[in-house]
C-alpha positions in Angstrom: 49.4 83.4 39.4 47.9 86.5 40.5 45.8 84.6 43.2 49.2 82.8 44.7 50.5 86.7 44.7 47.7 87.9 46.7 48.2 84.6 48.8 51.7 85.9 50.2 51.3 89.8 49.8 49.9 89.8 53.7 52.9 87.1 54.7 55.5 89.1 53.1 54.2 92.6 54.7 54.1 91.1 57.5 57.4 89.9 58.2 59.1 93.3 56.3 56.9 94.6 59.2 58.2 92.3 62.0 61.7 93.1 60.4 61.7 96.8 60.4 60.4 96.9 63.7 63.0 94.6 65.0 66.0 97.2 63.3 64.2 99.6 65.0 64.6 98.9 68.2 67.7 97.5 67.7 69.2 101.0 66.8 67.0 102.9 69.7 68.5 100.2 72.4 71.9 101.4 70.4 72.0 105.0 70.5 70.3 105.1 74.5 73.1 102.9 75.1 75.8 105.3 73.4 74.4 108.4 74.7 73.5 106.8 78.2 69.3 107.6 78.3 67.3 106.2 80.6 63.4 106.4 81.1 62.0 106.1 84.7 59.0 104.2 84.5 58.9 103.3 88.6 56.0 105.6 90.5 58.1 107.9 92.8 60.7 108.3 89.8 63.5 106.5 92.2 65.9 107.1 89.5 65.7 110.4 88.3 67.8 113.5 90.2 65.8 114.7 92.6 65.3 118.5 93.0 67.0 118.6 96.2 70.0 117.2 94.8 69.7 119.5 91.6 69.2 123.0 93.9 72.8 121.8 96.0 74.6 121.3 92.2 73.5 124.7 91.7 75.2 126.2 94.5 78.5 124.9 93.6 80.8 127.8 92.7 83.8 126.1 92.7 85.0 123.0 90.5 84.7 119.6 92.3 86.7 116.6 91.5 85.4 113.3 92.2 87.8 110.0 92.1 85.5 107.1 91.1 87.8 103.9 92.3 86.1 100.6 90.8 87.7 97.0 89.8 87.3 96.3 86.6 88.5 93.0 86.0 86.1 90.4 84.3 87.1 87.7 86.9 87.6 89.6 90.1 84.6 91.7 90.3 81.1 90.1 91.3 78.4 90.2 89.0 76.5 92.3 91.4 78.5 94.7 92.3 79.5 95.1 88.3 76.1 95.9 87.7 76.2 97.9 91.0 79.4 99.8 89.5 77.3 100.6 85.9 74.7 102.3 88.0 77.1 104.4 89.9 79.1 105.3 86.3 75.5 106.2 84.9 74.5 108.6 88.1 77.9 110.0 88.0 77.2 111.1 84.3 74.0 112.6 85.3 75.9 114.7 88.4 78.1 115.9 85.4 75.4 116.8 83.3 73.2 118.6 85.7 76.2 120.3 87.3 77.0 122.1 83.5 80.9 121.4 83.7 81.5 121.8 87.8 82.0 118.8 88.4 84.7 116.4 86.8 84.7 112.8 87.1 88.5 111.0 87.0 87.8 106.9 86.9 90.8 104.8 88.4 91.0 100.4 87.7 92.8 100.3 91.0 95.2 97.4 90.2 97.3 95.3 92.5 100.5 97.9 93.0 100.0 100.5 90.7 99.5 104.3 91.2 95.8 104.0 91.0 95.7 101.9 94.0 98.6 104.3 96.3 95.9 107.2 95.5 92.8 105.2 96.6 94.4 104.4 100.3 95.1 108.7 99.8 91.6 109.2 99.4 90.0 106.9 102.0 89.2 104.1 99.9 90.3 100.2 100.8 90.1 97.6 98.7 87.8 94.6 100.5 88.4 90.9 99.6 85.8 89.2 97.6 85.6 86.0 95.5 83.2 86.2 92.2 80.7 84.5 94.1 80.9 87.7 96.5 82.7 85.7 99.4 84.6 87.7 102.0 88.2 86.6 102.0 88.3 84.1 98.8 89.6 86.1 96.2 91.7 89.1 95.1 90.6 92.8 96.2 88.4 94.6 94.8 87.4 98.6 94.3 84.2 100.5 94.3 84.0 103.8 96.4 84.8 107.3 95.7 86.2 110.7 96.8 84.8 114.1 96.3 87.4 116.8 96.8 86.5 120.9 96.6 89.5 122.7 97.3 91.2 121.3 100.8 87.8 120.2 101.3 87.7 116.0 101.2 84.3 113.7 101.6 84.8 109.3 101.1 82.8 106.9 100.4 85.1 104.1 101.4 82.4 101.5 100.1 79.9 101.7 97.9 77.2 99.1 99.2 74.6 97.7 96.6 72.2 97.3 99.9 72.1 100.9 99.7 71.3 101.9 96.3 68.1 103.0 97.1 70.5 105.8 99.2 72.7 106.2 96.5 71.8 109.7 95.3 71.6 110.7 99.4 74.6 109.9 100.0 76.8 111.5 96.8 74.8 114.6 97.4 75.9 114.4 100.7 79.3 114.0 100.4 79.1 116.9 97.5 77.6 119.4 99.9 80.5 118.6 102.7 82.6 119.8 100.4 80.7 122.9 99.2 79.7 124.0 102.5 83.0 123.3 104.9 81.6 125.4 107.8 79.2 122.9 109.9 76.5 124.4 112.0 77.0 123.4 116.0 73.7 121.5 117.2 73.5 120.0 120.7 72.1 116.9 122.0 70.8 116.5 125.4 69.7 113.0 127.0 68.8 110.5 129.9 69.8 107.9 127.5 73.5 106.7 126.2 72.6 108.3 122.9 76.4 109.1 122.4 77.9 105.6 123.9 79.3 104.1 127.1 82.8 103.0 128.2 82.8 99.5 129.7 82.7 99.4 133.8 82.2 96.2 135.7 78.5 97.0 136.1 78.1 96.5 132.4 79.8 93.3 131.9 76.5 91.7 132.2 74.9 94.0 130.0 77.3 93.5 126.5 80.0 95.7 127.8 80.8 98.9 126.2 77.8 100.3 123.9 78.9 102.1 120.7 77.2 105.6 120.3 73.6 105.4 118.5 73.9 105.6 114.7 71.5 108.3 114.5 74.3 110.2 116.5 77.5 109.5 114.5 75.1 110.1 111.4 74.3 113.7 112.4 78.3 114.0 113.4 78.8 113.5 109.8 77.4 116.9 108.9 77.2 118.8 112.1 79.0 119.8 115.2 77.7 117.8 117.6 78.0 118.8 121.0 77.0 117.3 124.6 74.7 119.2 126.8 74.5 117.7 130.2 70.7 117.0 131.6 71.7 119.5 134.3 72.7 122.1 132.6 70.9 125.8 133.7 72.1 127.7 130.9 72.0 126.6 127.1 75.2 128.0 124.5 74.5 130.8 122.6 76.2 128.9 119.7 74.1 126.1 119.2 71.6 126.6 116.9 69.4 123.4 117.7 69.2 121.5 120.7 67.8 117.8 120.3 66.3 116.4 124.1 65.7 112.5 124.4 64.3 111.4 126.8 64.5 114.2 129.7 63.8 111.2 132.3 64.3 113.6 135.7 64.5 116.8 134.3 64.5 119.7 136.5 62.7 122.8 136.5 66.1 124.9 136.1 67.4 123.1 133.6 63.6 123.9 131.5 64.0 127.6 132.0 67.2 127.0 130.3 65.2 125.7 127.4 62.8 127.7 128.3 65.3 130.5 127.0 67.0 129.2 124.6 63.7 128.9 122.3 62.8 132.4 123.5 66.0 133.7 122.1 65.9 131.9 118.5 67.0 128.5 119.3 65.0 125.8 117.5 64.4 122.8 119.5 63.5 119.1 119.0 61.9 117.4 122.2 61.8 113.3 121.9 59.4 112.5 124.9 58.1 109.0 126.0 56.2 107.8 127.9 57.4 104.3 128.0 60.8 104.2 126.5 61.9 100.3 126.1 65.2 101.3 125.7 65.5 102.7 129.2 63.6 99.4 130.5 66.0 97.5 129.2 69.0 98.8 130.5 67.5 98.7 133.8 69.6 95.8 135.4 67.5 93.7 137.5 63.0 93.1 137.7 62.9 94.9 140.5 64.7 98.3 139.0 62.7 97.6 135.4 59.4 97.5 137.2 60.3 100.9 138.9 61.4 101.7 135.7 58.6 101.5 134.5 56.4 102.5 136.6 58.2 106.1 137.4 59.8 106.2 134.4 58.6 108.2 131.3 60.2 111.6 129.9 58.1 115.2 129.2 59.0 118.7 129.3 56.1 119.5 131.5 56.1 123.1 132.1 57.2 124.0 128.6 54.6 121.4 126.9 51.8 123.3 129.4 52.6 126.7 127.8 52.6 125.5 125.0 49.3 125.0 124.9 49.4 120.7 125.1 49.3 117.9 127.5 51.7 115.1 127.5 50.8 112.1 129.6 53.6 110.2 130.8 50.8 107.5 132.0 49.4 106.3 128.7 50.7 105.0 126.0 48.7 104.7 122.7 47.5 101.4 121.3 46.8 101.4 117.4 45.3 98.0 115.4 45.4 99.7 112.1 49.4 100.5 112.8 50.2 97.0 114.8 53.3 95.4 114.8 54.1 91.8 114.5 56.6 90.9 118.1 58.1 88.3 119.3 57.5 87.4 122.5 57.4 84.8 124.8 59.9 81.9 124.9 58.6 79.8 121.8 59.5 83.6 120.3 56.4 83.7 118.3 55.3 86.8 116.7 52.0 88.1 117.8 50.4 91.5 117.2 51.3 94.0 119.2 49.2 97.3 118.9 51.4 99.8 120.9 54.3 99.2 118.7 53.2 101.9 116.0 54.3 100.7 112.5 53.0 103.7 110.7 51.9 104.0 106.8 51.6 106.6 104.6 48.5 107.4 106.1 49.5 108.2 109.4 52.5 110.8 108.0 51.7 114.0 106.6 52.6 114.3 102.9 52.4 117.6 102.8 55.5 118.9 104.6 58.5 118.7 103.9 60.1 116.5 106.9 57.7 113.7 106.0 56.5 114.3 102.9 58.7 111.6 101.2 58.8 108.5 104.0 56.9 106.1 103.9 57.1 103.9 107.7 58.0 104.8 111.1 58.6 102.0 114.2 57.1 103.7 117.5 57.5 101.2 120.2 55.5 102.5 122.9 54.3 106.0 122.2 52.9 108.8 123.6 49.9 111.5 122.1 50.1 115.1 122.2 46.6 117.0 123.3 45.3 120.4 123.7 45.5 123.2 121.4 48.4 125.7 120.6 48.4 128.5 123.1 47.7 132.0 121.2 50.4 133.4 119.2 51.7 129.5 118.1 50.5 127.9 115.0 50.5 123.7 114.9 51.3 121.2 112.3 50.8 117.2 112.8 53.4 115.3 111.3 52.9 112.0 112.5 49.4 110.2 113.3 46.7 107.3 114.6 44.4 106.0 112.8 40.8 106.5 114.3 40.9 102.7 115.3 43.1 103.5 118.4 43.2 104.3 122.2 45.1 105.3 125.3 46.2 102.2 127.8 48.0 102.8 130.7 51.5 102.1 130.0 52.2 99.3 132.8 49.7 97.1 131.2 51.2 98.0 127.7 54.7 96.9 128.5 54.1 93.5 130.5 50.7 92.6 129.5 50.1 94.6 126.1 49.6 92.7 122.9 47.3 91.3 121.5 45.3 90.6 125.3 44.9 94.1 125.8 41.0 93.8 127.0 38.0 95.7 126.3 40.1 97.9 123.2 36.9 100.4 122.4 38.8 102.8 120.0 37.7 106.8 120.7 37.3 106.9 117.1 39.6 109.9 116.9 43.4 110.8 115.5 45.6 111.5 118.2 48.7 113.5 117.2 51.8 111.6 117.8 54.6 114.1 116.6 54.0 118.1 115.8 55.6 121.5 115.3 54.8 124.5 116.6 55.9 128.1 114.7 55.5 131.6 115.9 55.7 133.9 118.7 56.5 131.8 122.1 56.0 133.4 125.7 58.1 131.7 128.6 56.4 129.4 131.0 58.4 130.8 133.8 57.2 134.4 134.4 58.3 134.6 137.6 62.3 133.9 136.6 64.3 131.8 137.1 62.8 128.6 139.8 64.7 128.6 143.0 65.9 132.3 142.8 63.7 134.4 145.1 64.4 138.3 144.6 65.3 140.3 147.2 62.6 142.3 149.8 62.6 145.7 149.5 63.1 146.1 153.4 66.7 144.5 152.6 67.9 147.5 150.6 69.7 150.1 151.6 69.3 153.7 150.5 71.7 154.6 147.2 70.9 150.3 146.4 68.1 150.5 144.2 70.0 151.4 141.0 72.9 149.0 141.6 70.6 145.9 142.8 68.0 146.2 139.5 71.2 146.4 137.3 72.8 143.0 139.7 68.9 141.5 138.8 69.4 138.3 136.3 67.3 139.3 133.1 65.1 136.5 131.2 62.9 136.7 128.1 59.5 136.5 128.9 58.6 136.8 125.3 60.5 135.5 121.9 61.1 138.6 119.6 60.6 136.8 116.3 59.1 133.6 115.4 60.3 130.8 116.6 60.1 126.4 116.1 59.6 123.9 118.3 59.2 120.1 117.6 57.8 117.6 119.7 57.4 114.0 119.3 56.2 111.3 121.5 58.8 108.4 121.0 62.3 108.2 121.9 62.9 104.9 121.1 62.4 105.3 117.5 66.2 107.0 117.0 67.4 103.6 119.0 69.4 101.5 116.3 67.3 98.3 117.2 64.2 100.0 115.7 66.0 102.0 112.8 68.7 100.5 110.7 70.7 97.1 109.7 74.2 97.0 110.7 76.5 94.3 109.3 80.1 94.0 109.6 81.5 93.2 106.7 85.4 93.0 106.5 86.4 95.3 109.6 83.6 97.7 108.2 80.0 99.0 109.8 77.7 98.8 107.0 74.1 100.6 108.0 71.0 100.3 106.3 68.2 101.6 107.4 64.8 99.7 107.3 62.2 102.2 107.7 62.0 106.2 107.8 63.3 106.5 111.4 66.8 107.7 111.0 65.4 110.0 108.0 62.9 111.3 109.8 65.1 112.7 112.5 67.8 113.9 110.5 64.9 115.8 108.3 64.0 117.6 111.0 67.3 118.8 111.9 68.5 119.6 108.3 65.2 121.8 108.2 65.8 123.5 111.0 69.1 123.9 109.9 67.6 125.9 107.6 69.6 123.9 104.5 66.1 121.7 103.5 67.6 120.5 100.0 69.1 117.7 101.5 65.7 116.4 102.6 64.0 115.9 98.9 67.2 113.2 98.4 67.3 111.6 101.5 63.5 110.8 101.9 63.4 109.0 98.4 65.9 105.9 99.9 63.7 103.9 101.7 60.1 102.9 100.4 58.2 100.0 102.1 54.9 98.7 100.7 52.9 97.5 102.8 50.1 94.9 101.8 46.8 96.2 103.3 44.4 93.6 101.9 46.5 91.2 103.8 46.6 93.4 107.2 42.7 93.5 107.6 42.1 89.7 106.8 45.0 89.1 109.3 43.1 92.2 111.7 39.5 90.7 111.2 41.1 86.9 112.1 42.5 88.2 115.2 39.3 90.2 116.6 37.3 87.2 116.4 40.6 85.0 118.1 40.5 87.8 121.1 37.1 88.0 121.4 37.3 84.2 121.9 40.0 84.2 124.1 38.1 87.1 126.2 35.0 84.8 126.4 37.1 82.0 128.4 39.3 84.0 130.4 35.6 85.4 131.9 34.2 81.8 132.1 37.6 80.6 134.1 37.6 84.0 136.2 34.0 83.2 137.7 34.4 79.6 138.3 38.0 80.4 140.1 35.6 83.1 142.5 33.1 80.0 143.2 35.3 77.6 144.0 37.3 80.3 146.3 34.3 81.4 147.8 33.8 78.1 148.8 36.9 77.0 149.8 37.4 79.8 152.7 34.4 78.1 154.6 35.5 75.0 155.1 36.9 73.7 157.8 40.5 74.4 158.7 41.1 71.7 161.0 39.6 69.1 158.0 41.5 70.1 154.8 40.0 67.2 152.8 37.1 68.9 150.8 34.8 66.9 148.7 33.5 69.4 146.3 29.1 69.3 145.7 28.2 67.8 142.7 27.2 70.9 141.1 30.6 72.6 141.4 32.3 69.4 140.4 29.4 69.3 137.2 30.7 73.1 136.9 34.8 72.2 136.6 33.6 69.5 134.1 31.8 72.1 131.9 34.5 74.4 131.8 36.8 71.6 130.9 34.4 70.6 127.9 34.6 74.5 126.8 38.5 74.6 127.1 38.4 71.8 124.8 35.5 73.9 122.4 37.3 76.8 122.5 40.9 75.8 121.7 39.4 73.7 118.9 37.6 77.1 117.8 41.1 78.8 118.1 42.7 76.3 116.0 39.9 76.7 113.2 41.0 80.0 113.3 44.1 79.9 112.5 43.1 77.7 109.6 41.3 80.3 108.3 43.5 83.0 108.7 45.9 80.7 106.9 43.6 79.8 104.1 42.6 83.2 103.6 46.1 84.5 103.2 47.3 81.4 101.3 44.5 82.1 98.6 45.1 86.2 98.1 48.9 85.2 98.2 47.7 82.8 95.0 45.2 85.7 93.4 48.2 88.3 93.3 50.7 85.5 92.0 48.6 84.9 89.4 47.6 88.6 88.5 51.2 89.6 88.3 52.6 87.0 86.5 49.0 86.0 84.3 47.5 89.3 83.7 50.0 90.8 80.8 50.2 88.2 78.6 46.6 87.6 78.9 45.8 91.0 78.2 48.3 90.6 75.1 46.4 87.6 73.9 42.5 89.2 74.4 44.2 92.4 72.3 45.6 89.9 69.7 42.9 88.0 69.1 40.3 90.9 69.0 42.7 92.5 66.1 43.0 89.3 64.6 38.9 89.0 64.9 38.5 92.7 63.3 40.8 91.7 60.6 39.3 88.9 59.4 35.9 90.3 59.8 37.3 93.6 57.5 38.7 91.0 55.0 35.4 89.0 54.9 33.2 92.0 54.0 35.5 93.1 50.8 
């Protein structure tokens, strides 16, 4: 009896074990429900309040009221955009909590003709048509947006996108610190290209018609004053507080000084040069006018850059295999490498400032490198890099040769800076005035003049009397919405998502500028790209050897083409029928057999390439979804193993 009692002693402690843990986590899944905890286990803590968003709850001094509109009807409402809905409730709560009682959250189920509908059309918010399924146009409409209200103060989010979650916190702080701060700060943006739209003309009917302004543009509207400065322009606002440049294709020396001064007395500026801008290319209408394009085209600031300190080449563009980007080209459209279209990583952006600290990929189609060091008084920071594996080409045979055929690639095994900011005490580059004015002789004064002409004399700054910033970067086409965000229409509605830290970057650097950095620490958090390295290298080390193939036979055809032309101009003109020797005939032969060789070498290749992807694809399948549970099992059984050893020795 006593032996059958010791029999089930370990069964029955077991399972009052297996039990009492079961209860217990049973009432800790309970009470986080109830009380709404949640643990952040991802790495950059993705859903935790960031401390950009927690400084801007701090400021508020007066209550804000925010109208959370969402369907809740079991049949109506998509599954995702429930779930969606739950995460939006649980943020909200979190606003509330961190906020200490200044903000107040009033939920409305926005029915078909009731009160709670009338008052979302007040506050911005329209209902879009969905079926379960999440169909446009199949079902009933549904709700999920908001309102934040401060006074006579009013921000909307009309729509509340699950593509954008990752933006989620971005955006409600956003719309919080419209509210908060109603005054918005004047900025002005200056450009060669139709950063803020066109209106249709008969020119363009070829081209796609009218062009809607960039979304980088209507983004910064959102929070700013945004104002147009013409290209032209010889005098810059005293209002404006930055001035953003795009692509000064044609600037003139007047209209630099007027930069020139506007940095000199405080203004912070943000210069977008390039070198090769595709966008511009492409609006060219006609070969003939993109080739000149291209060959005279290119933006810089070149007597500001210069005193600065730095050299901007509008003739090279830099090439990158580390940063490559996959293109399409061609018309069977398929994607090869192509090295001077920057995709940056982490790497390449500095982590320790604030602008950049936080994204983690940037798309530079065609950029440019800053040189030279800070002139005296100016301190430098590098925001955005190369990788040591890089070089300067010259930017015609980037743009219609370029690729992955760009020939004898001998990296200069340095970094070149692709995007800076200077700080501190700036001198003008134009010493001598304003260009184009030429003061008058002293000859042409007459006596009692003197006084009245020096006081008549235009004054400049030649020096700026407290620190100031300037930013420079060498790609314009990265704010271009092509290389920045998603746009979808969905019911009547732009929905933008951006794809990589382009639009954040540039409306970092105006925030911080702004001098209001808080939003920053939210915004960067949205968009986080990993990017399989392992993968990149075996794809890198694949392609060297297909180039260096390639290379190989393009040399072999090259010297056969110069034999057989060398002997083709002296033969006979008047006999055009040319039997070619034996040995040149033995030579064509031989380069046929190594066509043959080498494509079958290229083809090999690719096979490899392939293979080797295919089988690190299969290693990380099976270490995600094998290595847990067999590191579960190898703990198990070595318990198990200890146990029975423990119970063996008594």
């Amino acid at each position: 009896m006593t032996h059958n009692k010791h029999k089930w002693e370990p069964l029955l402690y077991s399972g009052l074990g297996v039990a009492a843990m079961f209860l217990v986590l049973v009432a800790v899944a309970a009470i986080a429900d109830y009380a709404k905890l949640r643990l952040d286990l991802t790495e950059d803590r993705l859903y935790t309040l960031s401390e950009g968003t927690r400084r801007i709850l701090a400021k508020i001094d007066t209550p804000v009221v925010i109208h959370f509109y969402r369907t809740r009807g079991s049949t109506e409402m998509p599954v995702q955009l429930k779930n969606y809905g739950d995460r939006v409730e649980d943020l909200l709560a979190e606003y509330q909590q961190v906020a200490r009682g200044k903000i107040e959250v009033k939920k409305f189920d926005p029915q078909p003709d009731s009160d709670a509908e009338d008052s979302a059309r007040l506050d911005g918010i329209e209902g879009q048509v969905l079926s379960p399924s999440g169909l446009i146009g199949m079902g009933d409409k549904v709700y999920l947006g908001l309102a934040v209200t401060c006074l006579d103060q009013k921000a909307a989010l009309p729509f509340l996108d699950p593509q954008r979650e990752r933006l989620l916190e971005y955006d409600l702080t956003r719309a919080i610190a419209q509210v908060i701060n109603p005054q918005k700060p004047n900025i002005g943006v200056m450009s060669a290209l139709p950063v803020f739209g066109q209106r249709m003309n008969p020119m363009m009917m070829q081209m796609g018609g009218a062009q809607d302004p960039w979304v980088f543009l209507t983004e910064l509207q959102r929070d700013f004053n945004v104002r147009q400065v013409d290209l032209t322009a010889e005098k810059i606002d005293d209002d404006l507080q930055v001035l953003l440049v795009v692509h000064p294709a044609g600037i003139s020396e007047k209209t630099q000084f007027a930069l020139d001064q506007f940095v000199l007395r405080g203004g912070k500026l943000v210069a977008f040069l390039d070198p090769m801008s595709v966008v511009d290319s492409r609006n060219a209408m006609g070969m003939q006018n993109m080739l000149q394009r291209a060959a005279q085209g290119g933006s810089t600031l070149d007597k500001l850059v210069k005193a600065w300190g730095l050299e901007f080449d509008i003739n090279k563009v830099l090439a990158d295999k580390d940063y490559f980007t996959q293109v399409r080209r061609g018309q069977d459209g398929r994607p090869s490498p192509e090295p001077t279209w920057l995709s940056l990583t982490p790497v390449a952006i500095n982590r320790d400032d604030v602008v950049t600290a936080d994204i983690d990929s940037l798309l530079l189609p065609g950029a440019g490198v800053f040189t030279g060091s800070p002139a005296s008084g100016l301190t430098q920071v590098v925001l955005l890099k190369s990788s040591k594996n890089s070089m300067l080409v010259d930017k015609m045979m980037a743009q219609f040769g370029g690729g992955a055929d760009i020939k004898d690639f001998k990296p200069e095994d340095k970094e070149f800076t692709l995007a800076l900011r200077l700080t501190g005490k700036f001198k003008t580059a134009f010493p001598d005035g304003k260009p184009g004015e030429t003061p008058a002789k002293p000859e042409d004064k007459k006596e009692g003049e003197e006084a009245t002409s020096d006081a008549a004399k235009p004054e400049f700054l030649k020096e700026s009397t407290r620190d100031g910033v300037v930013v420079l970067v060498g790609d314009t086409d990265l704010l271009y919405d092509q290389f920045s965000v998603q746009i979808q229409n969905f019911f009547g509605q732009k929905l933008i998502a951006p794809f990589n830290g382009n639009l954040s970057f540039a409306q970092n650097l105006v925030e911080q500028l702004m001098g209001d950095s808080d939003l920053i620490r939210v915004r960067s958090r949205g968009v986080q790209r990993r990017e399989f390295v392992v993968v990149k290298n075996i794809q890198a080390q694949a392609e060297q050897r297909y180039r260096d193939t390639i290379k190989r036979l393009e040399d072999d055809v090259s010297e056969t083409q110069r034999k057989l032309n060398d002997l083709l101009a002296n033969r006979d003109p008047k006999n055009q029928r040319v039997i070619l020797p034996p040995d040149i005939q033995e030579e064509i032969a031989n380069l046929r057999a190594k066509e043959v060789k080498t494509n079958r070498e290229l083809k090999e290749v690719r096979k490899q390439l392939r293979r080797d992807i295919d089988a690190l694809e299969t290693r990380l399948k099976w270490l995600n979804i094998a290595a847990m549970p067999a590191l579960v099992a190898v703990a198990g059984i070595s318990l198990a193993v200890i146990k029975r050893k423990k119970t063996a020795a008594k």
